[in-house]
C-alpha positions in Angstrom: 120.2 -67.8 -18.0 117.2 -66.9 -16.0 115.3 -63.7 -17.2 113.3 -61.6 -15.0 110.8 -58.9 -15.0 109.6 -57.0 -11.8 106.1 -55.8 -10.6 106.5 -54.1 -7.3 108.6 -56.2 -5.4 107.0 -59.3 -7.1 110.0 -60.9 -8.7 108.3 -63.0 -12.4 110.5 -65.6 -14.4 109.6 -65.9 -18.5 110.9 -68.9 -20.7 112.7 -68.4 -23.9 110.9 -67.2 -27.2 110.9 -69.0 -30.3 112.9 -67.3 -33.4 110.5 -64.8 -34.7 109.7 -61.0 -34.6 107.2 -59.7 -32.5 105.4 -56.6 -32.6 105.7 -55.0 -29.1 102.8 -52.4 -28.7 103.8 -49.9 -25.7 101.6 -47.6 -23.2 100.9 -44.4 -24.5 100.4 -42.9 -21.4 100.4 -44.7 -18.4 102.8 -47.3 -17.8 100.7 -49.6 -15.8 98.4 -50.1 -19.4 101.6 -52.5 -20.2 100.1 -56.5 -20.5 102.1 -59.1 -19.0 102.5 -60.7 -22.5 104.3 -57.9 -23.4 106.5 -58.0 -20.8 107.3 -61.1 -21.3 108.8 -60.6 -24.7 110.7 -57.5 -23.5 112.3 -59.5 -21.2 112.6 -62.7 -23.0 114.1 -61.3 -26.7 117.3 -61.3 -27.9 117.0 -57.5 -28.8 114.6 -54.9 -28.4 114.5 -52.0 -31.7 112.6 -49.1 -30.7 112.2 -45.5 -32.2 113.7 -43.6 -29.2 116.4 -46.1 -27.0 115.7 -42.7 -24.3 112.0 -43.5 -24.4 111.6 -47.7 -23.9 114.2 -47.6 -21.4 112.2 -46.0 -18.9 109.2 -49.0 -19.7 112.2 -50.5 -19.3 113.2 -49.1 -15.7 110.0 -49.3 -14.7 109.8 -53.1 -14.6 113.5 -53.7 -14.0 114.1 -55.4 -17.2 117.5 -55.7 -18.6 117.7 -56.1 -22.5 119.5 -54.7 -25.4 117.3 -51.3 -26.9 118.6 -50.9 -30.7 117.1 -47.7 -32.9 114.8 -48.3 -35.5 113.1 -45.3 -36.9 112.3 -43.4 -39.8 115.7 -42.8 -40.9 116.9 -46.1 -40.4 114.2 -48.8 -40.8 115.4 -49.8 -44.2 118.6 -50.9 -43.2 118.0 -52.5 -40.0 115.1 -54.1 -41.0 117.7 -56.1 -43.3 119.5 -56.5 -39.6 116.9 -57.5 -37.9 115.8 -60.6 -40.6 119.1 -62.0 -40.5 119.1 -61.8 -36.7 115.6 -63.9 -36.8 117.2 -65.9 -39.5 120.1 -67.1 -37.2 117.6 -67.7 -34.3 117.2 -64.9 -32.7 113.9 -63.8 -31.4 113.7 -59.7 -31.8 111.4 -57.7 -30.4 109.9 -54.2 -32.7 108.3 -51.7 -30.2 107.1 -48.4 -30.4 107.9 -45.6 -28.1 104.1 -45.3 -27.3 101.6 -47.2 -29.2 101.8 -49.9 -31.8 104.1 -50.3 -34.6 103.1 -49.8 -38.0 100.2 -47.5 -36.7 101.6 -44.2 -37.5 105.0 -45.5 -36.2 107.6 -47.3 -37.4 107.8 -50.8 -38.6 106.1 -51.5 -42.3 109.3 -51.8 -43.8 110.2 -54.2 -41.5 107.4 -56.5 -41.7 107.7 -56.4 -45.1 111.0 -57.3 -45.2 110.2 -60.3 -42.7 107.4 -61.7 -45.2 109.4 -61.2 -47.9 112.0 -63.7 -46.5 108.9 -65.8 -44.6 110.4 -64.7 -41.5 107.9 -65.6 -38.7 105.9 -62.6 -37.2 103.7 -62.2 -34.0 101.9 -59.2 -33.3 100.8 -58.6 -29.6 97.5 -56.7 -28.9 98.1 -53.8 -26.9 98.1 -49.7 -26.9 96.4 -47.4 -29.1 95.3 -43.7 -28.8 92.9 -44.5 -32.0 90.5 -46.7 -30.1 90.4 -44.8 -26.4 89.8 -41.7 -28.6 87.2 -43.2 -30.4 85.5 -44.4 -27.3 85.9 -40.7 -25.6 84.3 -38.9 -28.7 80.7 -40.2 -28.2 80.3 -40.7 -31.9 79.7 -43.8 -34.4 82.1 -46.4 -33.7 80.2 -49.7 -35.7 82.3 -48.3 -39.0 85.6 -45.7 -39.1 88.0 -44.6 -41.3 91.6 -43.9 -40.0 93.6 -41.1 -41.7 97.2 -41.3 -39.7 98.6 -38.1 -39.1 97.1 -35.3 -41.2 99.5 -33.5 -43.5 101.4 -30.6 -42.2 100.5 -28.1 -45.3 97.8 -26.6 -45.5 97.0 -27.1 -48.9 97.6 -30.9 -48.6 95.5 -31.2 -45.5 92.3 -29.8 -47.1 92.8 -31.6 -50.4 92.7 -34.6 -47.7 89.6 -33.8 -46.3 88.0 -32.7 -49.2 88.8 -36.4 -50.4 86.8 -37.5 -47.5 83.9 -35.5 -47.0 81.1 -36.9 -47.6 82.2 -40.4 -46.4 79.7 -41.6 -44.0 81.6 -43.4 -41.5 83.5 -41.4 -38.5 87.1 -40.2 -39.4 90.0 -40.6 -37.1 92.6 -38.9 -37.4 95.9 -37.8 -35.0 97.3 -34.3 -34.9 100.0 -32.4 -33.1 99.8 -29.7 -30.6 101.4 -27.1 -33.0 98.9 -27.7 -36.0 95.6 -28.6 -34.4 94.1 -25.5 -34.1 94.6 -24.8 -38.2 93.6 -28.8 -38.5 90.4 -28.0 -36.7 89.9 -24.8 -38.9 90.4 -26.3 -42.0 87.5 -29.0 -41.1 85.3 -26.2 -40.8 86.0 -24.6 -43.8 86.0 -28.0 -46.1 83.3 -29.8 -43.5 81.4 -27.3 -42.1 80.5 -27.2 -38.7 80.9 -31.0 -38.4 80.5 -32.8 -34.5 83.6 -33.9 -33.6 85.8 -34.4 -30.9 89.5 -33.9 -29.9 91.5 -36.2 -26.5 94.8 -35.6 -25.7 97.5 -36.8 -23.3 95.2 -40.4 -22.7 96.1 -42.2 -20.2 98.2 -39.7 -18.6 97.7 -37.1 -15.5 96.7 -34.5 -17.9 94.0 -36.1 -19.8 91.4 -34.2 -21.3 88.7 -34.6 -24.2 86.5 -31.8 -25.9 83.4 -32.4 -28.2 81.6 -29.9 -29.9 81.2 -28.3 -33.7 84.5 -28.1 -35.1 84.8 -24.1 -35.1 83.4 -24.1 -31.5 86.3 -26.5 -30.1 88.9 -24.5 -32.8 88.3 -21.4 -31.4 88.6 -22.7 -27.1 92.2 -24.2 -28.2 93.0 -20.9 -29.8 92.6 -18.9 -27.0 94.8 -21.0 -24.7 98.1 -20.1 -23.7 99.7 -22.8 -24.3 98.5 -26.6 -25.8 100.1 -29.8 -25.0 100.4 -33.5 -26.0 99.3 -34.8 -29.2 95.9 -35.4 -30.3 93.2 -38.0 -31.4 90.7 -35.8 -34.0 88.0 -37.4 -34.2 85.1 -36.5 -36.8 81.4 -37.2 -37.1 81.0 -38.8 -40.9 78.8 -36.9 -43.4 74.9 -37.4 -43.0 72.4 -38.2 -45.7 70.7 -35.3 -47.1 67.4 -34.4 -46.8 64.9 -36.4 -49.5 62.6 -33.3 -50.9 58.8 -33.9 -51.2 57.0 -34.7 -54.0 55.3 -31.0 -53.7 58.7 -29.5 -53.8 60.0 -31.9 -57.0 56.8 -30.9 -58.5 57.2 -26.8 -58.0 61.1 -27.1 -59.2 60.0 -28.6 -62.0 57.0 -26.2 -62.9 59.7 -23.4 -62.6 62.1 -24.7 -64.7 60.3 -25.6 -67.5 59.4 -21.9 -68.0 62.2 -21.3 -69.6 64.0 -24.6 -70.3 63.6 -28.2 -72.5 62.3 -30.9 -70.5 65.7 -32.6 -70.5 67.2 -29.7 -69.5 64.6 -28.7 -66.9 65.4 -32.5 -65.6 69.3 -31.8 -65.4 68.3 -28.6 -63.0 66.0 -29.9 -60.8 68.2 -32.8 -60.3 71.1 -31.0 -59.2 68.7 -28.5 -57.4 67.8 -30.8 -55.1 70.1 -33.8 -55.3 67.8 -36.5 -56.8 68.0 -38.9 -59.9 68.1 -37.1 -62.8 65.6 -40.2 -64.5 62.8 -39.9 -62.2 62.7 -35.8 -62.4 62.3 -36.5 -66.2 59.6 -38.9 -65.9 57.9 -37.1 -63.7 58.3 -33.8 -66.8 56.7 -36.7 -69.3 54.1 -37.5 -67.3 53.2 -33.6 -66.3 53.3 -33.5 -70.2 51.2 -36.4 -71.1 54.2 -38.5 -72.3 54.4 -40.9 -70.0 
């Protein structure tokens, strides 16, 4: 049977996959950010699991590709992943796609890769869309090293013990965020961060798109005062910088202060923490003052 995917009225044949799962990665916005590769395998697989059936079929639509769309989601991915390994083990090839984005990247599919290695299954994962990198790009900040987070946690408590745990890392932060929580998101990075740079894209790709960069209570404070706010977000925050190395004349005056009233190895302790420098050079620096060297 001949399978065929559309582009316009441009009518394109694709030949038959190989027994395997493949990791379908989606547009997250515009439709047209689809690769042909991708295509291909939407067309060519036996199956097609997605999180939303309501959601791939209008990729679907779109290219005039007929396929069977099977659920796979939160609530369900252990048990079909078991499904969808035995479908691959009788020679099947199945296709794993997010609604919009990749699998596995804050959506759905771990547990069934894990699954498939488990049982050797073959697996091919297909470059494609992302909000993390387009975000990243957008923000104007250091992309040679970053750290993504996923979605931050809805609570309050749990989201600032989160970026507490990453404060002072020196590499950007990524992070994604919903409409409903991203003006408490970006409060709570000012009140664990301080007034970090950082920047916040939402609806990429799509009619709506729209990016802000500023100091986190600057851009907190714009969202607040909006009516209404739409379409998730890509938070994305400038990593910790280095603090300022004191001078020898300031070292020196700490330690002539607090010596007044303290030992030398306690004097050392102070100005250490004082002014966030090794503890073993501020107290060689007391011996030497003192003739101990």
């Amino acid at each position: 049977m001949t399978k065929t995917y559309y582009i316009g009225a441009a009518g394109f044949t694709v030949e038959a996959l190989a027994p395997a799962l493949y990791l379908v990665p989606t547009p997250i916005g515009n439709l047209k950010d689809v690769t042909l590769r991708a295509l291909e395998v939407l067309v060519a697989a036996d199956a097609i699991y997605c999180e939303d059936t309501r959601v791939t079929v209008k990729l679907l639509e779109r290219y005039s590709i007929r396929n069977s769309l099977k659920p796979c989601h939160d609530h369900n991915e252990a048990r079909v992943a078991k499904d969808i390994v035995a479908a691959v083990e009788g020679g099947k090839a199945i296709a794993l796609a997010s609604d919009a984005g990749t699998p596995l990247l804050s959506d759905p599919g771990f547990a069934v890769v894990r699954e498939a290695i488990a049982h050797g299954i073959r697996i091919e994962a297909l470059p494609g869309a992302s909000a993390l990198l387009p975000g990243l790009q957008l923000s104007a900040l250091p992309s040679d090293a970053f750290t993504f987070l996923g979605f931050l946690p809805q609570k309050k408590t749990e989201r600032r013990k989160l970026l507490e745990s990453v404060k002072e890392r020196r590499e950007t932060l990524i992070a994604y965020e919903s409409p409903h929580r991203i003006v408490e998101a970006l409060e709570d990075v000012a009140a664990v961060m301080g007034s970090r740079p950082l920047s916040v894209s939402r609806e990429i790709s799509k009619l709506h798109e729209e990016t802000l960069r500023g100091p986190s209570p600057v851009i907190a404070d714009e969202l607040a005062h909006r009516a209404s706010i739409k379409g998730e977000f890509v938070l994305v925050i400038g990593g910790a910088t280095e603090p300022p190395q004191a001078s020898n004349e300031e070292i020196d005056a700490a330690i002539a202060a607090a010596l007044k009233d303290n030992s030398a190895s306690k004097a050392a302790g102070l100005v250490a923490k004082q002014l966030n420098v090794p503890r073993d050079d501020v107290y060689a620096r007391i011996l030497k003052r003192q003739g101990k060297a």
